[in-house]
Biopython code that builds the backbone (N, CA, C, O; Angstrom):
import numpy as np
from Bio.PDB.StructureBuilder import StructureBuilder

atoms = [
    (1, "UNK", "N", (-1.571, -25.413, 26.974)),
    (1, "UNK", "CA", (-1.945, -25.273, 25.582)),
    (1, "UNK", "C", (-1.648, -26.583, 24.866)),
    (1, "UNK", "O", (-0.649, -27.293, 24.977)),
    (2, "UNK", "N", (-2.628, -26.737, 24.176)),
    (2, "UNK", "CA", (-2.439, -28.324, 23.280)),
    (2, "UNK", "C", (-1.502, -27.746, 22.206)),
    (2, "UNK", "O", (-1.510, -26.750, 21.482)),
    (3, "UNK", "N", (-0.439, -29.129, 22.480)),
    (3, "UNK", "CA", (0.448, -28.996, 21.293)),
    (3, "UNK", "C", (0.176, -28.528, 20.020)),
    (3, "UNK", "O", (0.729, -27.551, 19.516)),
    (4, "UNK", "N", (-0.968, -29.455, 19.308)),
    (4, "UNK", "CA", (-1.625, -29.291, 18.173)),
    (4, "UNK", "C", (-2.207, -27.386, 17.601)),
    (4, "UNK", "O", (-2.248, -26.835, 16.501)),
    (5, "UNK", "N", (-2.496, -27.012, 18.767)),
    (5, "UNK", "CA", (-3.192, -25.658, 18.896)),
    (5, "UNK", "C", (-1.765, -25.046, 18.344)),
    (5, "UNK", "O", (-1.827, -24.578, 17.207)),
    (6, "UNK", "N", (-0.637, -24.997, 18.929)),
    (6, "UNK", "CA", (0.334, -24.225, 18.860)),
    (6, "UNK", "C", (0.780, -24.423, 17.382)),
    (6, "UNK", "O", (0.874, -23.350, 16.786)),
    (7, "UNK", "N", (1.131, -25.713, 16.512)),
    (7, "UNK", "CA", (1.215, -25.896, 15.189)),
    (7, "UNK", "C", (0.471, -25.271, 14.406)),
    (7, "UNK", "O", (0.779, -24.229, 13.828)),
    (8, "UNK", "N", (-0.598, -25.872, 14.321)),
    (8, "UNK", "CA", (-1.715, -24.630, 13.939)),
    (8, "UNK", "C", (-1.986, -23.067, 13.650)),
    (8, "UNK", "O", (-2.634, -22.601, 12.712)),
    (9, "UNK", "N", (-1.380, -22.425, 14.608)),
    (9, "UNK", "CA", (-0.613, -21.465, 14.919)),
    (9, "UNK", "C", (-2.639, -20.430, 15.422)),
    (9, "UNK", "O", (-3.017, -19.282, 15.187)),
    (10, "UNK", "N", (-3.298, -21.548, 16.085)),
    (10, "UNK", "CA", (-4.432, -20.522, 16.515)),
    (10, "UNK", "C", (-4.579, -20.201, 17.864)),
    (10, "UNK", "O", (-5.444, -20.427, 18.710)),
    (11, "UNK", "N", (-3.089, -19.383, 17.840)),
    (11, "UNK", "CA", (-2.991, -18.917, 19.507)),
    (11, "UNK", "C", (-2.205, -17.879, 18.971)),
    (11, "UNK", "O", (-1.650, -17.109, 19.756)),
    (12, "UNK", "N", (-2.062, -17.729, 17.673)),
    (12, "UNK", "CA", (-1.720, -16.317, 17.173)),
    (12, "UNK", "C", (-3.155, -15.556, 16.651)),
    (12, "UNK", "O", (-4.045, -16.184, 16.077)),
    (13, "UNK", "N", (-3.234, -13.933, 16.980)),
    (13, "UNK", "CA", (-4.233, -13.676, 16.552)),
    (13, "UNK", "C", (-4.285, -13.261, 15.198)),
    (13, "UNK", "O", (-3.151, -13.237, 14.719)),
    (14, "UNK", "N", (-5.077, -12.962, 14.484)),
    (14, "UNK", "CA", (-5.609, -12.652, 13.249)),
    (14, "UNK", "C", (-4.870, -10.822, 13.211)),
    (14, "UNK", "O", (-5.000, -9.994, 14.112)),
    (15, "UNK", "N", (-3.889, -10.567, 11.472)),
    (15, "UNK", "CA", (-3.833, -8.985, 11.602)),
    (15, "UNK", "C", (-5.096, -8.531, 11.306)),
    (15, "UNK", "O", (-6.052, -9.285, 11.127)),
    (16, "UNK", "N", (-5.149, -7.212, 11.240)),
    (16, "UNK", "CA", (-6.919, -6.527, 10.557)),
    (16, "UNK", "C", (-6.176, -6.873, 9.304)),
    (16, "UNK", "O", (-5.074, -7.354, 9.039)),
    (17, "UNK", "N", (-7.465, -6.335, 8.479)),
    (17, "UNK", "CA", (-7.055, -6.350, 7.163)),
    (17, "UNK", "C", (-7.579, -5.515, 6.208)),
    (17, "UNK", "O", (-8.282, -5.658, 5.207)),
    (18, "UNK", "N", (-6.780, -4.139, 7.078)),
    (18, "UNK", "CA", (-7.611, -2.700, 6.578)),
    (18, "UNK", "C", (-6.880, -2.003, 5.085)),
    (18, "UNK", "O", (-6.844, -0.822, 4.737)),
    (19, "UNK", "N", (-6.380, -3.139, 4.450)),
    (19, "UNK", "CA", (-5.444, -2.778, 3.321)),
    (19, "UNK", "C", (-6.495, -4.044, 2.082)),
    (19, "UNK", "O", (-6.088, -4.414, 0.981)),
    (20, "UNK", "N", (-7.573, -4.367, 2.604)),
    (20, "UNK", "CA", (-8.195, -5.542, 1.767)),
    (20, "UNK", "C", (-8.492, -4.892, 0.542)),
    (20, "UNK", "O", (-8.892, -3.728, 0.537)),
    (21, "UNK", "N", (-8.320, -5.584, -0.549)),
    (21, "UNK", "CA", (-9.103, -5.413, -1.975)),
    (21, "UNK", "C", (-8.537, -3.978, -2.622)),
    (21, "UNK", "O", (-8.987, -3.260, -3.516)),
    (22, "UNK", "N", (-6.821, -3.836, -1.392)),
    (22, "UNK", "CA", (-6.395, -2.521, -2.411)),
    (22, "UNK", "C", (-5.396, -2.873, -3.346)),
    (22, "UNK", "O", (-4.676, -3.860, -3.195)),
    (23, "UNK", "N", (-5.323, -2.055, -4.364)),
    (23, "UNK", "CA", (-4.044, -2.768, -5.072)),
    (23, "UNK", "C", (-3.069, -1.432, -5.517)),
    (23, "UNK", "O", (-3.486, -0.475, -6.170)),
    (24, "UNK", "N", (-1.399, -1.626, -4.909)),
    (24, "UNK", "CA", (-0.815, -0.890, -5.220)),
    (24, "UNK", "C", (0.368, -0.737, -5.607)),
    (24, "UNK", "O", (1.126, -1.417, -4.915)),
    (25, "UNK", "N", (1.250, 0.241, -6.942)),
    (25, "UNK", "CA", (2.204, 0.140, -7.370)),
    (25, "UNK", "C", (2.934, 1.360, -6.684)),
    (25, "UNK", "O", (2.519, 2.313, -6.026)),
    (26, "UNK", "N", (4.597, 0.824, -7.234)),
    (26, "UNK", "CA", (5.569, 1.891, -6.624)),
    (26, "UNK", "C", (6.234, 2.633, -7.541)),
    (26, "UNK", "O", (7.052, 1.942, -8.147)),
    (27, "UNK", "N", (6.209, 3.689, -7.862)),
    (27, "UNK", "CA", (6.712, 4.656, -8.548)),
    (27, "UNK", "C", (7.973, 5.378, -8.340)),
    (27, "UNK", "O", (8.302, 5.915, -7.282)),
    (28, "UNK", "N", (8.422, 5.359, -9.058)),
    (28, "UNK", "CA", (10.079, 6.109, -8.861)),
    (28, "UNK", "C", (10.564, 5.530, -8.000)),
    (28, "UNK", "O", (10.102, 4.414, -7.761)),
    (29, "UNK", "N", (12.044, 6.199, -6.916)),
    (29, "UNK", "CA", (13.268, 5.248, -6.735)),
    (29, "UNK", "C", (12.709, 5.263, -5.014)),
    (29, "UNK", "O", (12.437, 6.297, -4.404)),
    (30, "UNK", "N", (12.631, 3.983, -4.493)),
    (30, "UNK", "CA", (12.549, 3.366, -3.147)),
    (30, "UNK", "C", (13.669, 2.765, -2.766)),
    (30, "UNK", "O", (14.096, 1.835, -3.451)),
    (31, "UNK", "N", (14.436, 3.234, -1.461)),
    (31, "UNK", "CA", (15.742, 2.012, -1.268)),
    (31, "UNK", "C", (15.033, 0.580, -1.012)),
    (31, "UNK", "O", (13.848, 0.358, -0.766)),
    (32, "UNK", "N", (16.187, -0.387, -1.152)),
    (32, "UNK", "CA", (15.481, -1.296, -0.842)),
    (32, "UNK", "C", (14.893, -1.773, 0.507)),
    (32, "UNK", "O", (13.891, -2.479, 0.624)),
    (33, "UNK", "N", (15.664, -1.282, 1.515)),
    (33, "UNK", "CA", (15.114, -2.004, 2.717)),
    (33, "UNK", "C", (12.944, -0.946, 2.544)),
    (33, "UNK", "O", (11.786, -1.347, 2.430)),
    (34, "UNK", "N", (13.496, 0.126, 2.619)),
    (34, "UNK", "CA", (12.061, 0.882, 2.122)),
    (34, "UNK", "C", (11.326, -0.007, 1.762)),
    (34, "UNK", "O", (10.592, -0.609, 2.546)),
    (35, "UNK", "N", (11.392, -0.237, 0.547)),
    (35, "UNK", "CA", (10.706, -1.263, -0.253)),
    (35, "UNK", "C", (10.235, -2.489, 0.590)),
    (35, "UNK", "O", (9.044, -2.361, 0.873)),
    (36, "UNK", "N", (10.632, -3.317, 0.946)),
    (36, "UNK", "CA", (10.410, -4.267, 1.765)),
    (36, "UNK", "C", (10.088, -3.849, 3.203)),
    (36, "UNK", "O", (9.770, -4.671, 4.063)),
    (37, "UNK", "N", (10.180, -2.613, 3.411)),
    (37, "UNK", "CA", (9.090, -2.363, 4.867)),
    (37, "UNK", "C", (7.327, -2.301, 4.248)),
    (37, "UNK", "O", (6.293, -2.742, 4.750)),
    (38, "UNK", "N", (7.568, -1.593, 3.033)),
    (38, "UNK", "CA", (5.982, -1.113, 3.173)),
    (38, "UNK", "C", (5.731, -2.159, 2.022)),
    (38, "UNK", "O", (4.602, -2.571, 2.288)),
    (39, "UNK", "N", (6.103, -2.733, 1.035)),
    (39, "UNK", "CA", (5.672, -4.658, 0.610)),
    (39, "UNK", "C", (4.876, -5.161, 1.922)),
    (39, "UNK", "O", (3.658, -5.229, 2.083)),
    (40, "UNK", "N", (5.758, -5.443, 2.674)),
    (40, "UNK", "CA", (5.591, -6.200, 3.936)),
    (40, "UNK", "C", (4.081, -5.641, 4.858)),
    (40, "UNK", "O", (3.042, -6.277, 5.035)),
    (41, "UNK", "N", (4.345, -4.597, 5.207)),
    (41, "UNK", "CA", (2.878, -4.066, 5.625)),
    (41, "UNK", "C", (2.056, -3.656, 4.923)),
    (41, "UNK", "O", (1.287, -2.875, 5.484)),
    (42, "UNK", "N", (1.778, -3.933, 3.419)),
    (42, "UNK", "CA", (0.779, -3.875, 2.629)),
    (42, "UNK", "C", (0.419, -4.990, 2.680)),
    (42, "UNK", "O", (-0.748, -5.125, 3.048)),
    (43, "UNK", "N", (1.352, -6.519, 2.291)),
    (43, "UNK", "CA", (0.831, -7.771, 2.234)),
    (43, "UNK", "C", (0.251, -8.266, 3.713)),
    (43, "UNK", "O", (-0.701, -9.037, 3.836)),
    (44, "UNK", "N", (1.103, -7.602, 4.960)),
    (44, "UNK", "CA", (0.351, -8.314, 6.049)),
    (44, "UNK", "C", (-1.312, -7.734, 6.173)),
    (44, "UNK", "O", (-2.314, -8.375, 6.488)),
    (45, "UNK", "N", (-1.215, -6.662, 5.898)),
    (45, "UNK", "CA", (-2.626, -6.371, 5.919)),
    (45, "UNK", "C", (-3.198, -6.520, 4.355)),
    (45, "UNK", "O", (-3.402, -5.605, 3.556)),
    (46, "UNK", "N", (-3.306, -7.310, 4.251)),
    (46, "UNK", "CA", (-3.941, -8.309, 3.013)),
    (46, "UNK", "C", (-4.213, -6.871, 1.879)),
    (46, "UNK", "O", (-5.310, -6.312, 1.852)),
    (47, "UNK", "N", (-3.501, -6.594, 1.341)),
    (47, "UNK", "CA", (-3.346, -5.903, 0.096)),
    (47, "UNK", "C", (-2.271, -6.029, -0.805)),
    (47, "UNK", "O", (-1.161, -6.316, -0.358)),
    (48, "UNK", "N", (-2.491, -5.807, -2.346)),
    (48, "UNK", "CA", (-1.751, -6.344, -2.863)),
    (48, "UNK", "C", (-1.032, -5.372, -3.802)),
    (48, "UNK", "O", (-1.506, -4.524, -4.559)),
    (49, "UNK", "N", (0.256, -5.722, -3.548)),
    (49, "UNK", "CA", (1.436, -4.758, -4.871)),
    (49, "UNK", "C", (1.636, -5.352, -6.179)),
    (49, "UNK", "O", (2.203, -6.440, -6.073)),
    (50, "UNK", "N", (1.369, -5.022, -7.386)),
    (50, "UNK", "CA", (1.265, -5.126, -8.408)),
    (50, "UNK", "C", (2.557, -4.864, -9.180)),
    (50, "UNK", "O", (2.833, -3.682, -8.973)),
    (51, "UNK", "N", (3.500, -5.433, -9.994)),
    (51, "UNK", "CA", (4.383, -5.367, -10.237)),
    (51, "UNK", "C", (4.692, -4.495, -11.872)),
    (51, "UNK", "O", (5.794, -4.217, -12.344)),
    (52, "UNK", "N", (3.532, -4.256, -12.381)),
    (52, "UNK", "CA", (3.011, -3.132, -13.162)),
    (52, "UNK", "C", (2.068, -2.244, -13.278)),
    (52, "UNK", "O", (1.050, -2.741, -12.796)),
    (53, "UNK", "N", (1.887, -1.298, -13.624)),
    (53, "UNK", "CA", (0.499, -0.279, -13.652)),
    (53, "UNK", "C", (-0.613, -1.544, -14.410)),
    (53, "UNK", "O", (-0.514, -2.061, -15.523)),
    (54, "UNK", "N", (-1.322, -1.701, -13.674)),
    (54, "UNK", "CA", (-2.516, -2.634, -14.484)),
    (54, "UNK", "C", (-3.559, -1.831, -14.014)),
    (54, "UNK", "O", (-3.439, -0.764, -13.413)),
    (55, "UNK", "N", (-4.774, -2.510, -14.380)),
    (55, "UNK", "CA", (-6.196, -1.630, -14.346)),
    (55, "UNK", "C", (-6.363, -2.305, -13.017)),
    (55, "UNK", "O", (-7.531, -2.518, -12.692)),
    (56, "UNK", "N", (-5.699, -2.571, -12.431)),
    (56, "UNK", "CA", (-6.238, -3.230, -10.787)),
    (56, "UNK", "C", (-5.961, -2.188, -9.749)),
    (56, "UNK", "O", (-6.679, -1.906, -8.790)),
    (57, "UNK", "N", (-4.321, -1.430, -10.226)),
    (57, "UNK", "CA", (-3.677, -0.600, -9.690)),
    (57, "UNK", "C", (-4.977, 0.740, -8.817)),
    (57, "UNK", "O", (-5.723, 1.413, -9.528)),
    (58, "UNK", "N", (-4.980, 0.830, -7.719)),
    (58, "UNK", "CA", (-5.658, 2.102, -7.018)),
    (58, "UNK", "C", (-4.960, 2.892, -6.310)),
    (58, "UNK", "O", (-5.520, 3.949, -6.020)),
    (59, "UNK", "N", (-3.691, 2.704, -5.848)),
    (59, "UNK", "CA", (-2.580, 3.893, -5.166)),
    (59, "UNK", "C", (-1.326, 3.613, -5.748)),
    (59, "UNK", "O", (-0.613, 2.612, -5.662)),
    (60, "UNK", "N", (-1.176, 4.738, -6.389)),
    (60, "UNK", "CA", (0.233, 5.089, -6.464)),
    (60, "UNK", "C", (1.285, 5.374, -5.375)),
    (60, "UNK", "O", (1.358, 6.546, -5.007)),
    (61, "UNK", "N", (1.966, 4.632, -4.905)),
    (61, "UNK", "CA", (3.184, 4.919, -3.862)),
    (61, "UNK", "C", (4.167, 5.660, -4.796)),
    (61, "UNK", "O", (4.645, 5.168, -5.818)),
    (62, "UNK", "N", (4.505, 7.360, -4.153)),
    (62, "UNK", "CA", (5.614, 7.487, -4.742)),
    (62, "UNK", "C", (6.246, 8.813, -3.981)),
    (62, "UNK", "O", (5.499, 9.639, -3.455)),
    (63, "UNK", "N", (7.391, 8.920, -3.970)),
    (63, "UNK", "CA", (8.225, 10.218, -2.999)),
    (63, "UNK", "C", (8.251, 11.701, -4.333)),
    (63, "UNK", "O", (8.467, 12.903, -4.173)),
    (64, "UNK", "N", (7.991, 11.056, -5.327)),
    (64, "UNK", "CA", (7.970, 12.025, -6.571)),
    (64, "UNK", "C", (6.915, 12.999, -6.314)),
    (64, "UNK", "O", (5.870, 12.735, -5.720)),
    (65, "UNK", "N", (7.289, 14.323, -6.866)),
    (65, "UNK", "CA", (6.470, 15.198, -6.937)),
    (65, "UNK", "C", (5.738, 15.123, -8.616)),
    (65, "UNK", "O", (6.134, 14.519, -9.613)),
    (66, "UNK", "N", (4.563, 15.983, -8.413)),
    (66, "UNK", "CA", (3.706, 15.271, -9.534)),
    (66, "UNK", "C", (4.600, 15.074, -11.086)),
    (66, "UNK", "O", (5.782, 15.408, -11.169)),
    (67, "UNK", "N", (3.720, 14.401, -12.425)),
    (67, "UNK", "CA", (5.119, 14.154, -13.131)),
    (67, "UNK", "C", (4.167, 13.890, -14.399)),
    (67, "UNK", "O", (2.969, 13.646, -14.251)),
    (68, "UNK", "N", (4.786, 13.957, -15.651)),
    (68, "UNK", "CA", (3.975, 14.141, -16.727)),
    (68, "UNK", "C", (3.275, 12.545, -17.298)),
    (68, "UNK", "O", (2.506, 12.272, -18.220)),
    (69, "UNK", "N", (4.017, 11.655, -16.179)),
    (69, "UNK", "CA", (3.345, 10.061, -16.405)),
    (69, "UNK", "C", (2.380, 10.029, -15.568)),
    (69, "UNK", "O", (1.748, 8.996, -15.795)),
    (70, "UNK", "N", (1.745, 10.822, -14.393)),
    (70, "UNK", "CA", (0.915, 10.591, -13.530)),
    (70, "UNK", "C", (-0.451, 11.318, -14.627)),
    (70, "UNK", "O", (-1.515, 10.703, -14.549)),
    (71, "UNK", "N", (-0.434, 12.270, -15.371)),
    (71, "UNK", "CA", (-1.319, 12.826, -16.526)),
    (71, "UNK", "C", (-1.508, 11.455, -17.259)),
    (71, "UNK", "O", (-2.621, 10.943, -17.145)),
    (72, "UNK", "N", (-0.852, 10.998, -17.772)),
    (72, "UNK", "CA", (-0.854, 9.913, -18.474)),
    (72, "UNK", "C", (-1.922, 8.388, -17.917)),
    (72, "UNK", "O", (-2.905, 7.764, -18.316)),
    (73, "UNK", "N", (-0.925, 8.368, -16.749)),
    (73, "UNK", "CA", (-1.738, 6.896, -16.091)),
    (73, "UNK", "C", (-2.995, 7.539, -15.935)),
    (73, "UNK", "O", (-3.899, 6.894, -16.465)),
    (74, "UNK", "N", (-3.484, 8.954, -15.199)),
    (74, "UNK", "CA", (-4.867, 9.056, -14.923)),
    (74, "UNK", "C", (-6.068, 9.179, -16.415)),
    (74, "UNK", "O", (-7.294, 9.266, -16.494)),
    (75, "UNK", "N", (-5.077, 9.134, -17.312)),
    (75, "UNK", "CA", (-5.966, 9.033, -18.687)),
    (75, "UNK", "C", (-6.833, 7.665, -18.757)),
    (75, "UNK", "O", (-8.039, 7.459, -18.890)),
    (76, "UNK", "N", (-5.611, 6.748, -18.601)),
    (76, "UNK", "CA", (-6.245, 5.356, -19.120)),
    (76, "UNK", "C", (-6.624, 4.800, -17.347)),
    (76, "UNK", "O", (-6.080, 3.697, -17.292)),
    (77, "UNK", "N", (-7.113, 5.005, -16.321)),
    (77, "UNK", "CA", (-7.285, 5.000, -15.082)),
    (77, "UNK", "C", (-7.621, 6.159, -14.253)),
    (77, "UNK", "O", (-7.005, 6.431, -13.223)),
    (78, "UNK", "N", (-8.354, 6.666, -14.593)),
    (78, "UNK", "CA", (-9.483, 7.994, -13.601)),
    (78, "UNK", "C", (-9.492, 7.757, -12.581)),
    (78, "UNK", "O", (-9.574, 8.789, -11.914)),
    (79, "UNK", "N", (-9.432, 6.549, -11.773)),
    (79, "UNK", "CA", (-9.593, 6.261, -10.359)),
    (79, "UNK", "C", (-8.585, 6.449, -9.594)),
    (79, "UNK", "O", (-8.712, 6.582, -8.377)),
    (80, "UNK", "N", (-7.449, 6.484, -10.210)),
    (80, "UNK", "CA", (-5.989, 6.559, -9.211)),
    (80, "UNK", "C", (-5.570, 7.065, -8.590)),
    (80, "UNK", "O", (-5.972, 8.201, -8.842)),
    (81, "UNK", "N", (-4.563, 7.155, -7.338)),
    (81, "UNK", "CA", (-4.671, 8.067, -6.542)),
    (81, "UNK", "C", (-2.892, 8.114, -5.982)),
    (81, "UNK", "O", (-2.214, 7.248, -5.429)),
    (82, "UNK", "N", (-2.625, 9.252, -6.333)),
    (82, "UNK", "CA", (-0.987, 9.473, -6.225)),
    (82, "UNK", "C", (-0.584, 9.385, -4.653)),
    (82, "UNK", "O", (-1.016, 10.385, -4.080)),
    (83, "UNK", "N", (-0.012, 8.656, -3.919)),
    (83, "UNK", "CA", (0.215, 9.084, -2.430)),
    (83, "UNK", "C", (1.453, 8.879, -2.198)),
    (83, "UNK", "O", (2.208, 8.155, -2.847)),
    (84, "UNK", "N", (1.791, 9.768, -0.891)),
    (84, "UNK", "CA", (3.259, 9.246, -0.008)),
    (84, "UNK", "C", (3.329, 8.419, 0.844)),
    (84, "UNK", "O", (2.621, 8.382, 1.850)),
    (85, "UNK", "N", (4.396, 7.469, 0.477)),
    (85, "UNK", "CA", (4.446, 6.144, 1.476)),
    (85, "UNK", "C", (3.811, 6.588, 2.988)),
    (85, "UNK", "O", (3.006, 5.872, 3.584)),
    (86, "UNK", "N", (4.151, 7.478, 3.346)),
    (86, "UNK", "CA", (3.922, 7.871, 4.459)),
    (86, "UNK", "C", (2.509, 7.332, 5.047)),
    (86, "UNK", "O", (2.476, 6.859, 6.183)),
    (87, "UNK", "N", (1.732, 7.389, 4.513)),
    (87, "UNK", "CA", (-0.042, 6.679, 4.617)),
    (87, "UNK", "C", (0.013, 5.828, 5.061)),
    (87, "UNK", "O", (-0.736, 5.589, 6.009)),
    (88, "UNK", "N", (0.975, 4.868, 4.592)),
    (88, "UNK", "CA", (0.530, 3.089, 4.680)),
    (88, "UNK", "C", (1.656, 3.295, 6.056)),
    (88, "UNK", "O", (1.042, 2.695, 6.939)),
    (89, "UNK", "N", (2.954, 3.814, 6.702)),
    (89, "UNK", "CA", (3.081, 3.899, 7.776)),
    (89, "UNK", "C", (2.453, 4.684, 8.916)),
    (89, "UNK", "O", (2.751, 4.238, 10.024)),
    (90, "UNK", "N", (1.860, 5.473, 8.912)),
    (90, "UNK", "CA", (0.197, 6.546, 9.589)),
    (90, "UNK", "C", (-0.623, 4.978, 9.385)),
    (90, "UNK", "O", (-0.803, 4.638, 10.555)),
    (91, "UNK", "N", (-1.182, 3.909, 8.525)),
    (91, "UNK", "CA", (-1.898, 3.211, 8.667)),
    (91, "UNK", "C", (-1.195, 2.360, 9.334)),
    (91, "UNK", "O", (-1.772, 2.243, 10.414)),
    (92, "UNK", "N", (-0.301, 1.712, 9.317)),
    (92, "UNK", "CA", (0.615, 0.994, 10.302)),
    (92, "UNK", "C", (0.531, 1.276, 11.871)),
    (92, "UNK", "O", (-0.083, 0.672, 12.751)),
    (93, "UNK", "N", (1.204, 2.191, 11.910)),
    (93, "UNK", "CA", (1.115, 2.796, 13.705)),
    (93, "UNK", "C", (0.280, 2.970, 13.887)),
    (93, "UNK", "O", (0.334, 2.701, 15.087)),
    (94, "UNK", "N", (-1.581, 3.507, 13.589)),
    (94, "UNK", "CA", (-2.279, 3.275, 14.329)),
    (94, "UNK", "C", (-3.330, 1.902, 13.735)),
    (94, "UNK", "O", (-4.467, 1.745, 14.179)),
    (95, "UNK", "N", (-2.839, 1.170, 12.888)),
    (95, "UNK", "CA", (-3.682, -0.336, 13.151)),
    (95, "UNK", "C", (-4.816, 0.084, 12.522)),
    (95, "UNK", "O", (-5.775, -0.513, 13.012)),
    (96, "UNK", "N", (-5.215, 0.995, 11.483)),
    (96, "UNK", "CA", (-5.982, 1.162, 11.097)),
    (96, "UNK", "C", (-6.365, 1.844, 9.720)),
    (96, "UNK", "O", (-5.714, 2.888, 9.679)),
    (97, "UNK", "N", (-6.958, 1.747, 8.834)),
    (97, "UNK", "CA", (-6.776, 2.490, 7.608)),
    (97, "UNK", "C", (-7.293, 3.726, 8.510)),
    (97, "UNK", "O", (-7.982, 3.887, 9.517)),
    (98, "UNK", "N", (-6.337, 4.762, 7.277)),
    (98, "UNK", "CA", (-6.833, 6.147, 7.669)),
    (98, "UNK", "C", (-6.758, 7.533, 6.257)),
    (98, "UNK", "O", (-5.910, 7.476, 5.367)),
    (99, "UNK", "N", (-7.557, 8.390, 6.325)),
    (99, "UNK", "CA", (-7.526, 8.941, 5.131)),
    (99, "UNK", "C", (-6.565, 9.433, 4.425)),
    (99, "UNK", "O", (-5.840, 10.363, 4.777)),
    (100, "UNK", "N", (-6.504, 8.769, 3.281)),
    (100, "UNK", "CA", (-5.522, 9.490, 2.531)),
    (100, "UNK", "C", (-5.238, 10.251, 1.984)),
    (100, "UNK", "O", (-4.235, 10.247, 1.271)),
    (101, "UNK", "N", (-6.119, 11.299, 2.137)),
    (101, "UNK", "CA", (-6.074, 12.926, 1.174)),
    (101, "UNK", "C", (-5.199, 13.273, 1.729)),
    (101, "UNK", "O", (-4.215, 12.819, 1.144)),
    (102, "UNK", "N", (-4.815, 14.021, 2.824)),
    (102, "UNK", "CA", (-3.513, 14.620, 3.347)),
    (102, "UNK", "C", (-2.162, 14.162, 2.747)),
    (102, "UNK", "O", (-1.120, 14.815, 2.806)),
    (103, "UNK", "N", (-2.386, 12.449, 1.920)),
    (103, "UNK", "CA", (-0.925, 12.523, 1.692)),
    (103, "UNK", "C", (-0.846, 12.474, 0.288)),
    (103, "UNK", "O", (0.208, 12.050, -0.187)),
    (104, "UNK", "N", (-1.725, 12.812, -0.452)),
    (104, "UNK", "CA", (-1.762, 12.871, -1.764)),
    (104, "UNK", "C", (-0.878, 14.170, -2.891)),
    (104, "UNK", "O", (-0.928, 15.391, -3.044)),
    (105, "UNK", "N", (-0.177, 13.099, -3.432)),
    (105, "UNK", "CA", (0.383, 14.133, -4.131)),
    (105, "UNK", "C", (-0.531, 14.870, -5.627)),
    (105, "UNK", "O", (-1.406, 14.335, -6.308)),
    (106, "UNK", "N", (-0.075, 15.898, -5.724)),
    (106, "UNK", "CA", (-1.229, 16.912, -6.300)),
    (106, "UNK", "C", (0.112, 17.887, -7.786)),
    (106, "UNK", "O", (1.295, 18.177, -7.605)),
    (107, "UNK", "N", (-0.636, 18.092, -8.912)),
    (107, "UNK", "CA", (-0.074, 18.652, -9.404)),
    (107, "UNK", "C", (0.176, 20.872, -9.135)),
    (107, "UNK", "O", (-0.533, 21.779, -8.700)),
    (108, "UNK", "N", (1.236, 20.783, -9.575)),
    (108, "UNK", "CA", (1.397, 21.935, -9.081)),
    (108, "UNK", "C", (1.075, 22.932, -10.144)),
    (108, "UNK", "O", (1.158, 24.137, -9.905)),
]
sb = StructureBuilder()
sb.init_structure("model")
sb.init_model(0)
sb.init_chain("A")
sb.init_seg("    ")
for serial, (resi, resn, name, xyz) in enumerate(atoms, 1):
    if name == "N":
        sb.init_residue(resn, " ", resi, " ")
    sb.init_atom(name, np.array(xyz, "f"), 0.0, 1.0, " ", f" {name:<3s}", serial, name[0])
structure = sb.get_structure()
């Protein structure tokens, strides 16, 4: 292998990037290492965490059961979609986006 190749680093392959063009915030209390597992595998698969509810925001990460701010955010944002971390690790282990209705949290 040419030196140069190895700097480069194109003898590493490419991740997918089945998290593209999503954008998502975290809701209620995450430990930290938590936090920095699923940061980490949102950004490697090229999606992005938003550090406030903005109009970019499309998944809600949160362990909360439904809550009188999730009424709220879906006022000013119809598109949003409440889920459990759990998704983005189900998308992790199998390398692939996968549907997220099953992990959607739902009012009761």
């Amino acid at each position: 292998m040419d030196v140069n190749e190895q700097k480069n680093g194109t003898d590493i392959p490419d991740l997918p990037d089945f998290f593209k063009r999503m954008h998502f915030f975290f809701y209620g209390t995450f430990s930290a290492q938590e936090r920095r597992v699923l940061n980490r595998y949102i950004m490697a698969y090229d999606g992005a965490v938003e550090e406030y509810m903005t109009d970019k925001v499309q998944y809600v990460l949160t362990h909360s059961e439904w809550d009188d701010n999730f009424d709220q955010a879906l006022s000013d944002n119809t598109t949003l979609a409440f889920i459990r971390p759990k998704w983005i690790y189900t998308c992790y282990d199998k390398q692939k986006i996968v549907p997220y209705q099953p992990y959607v949290v739902v009012p009761k």
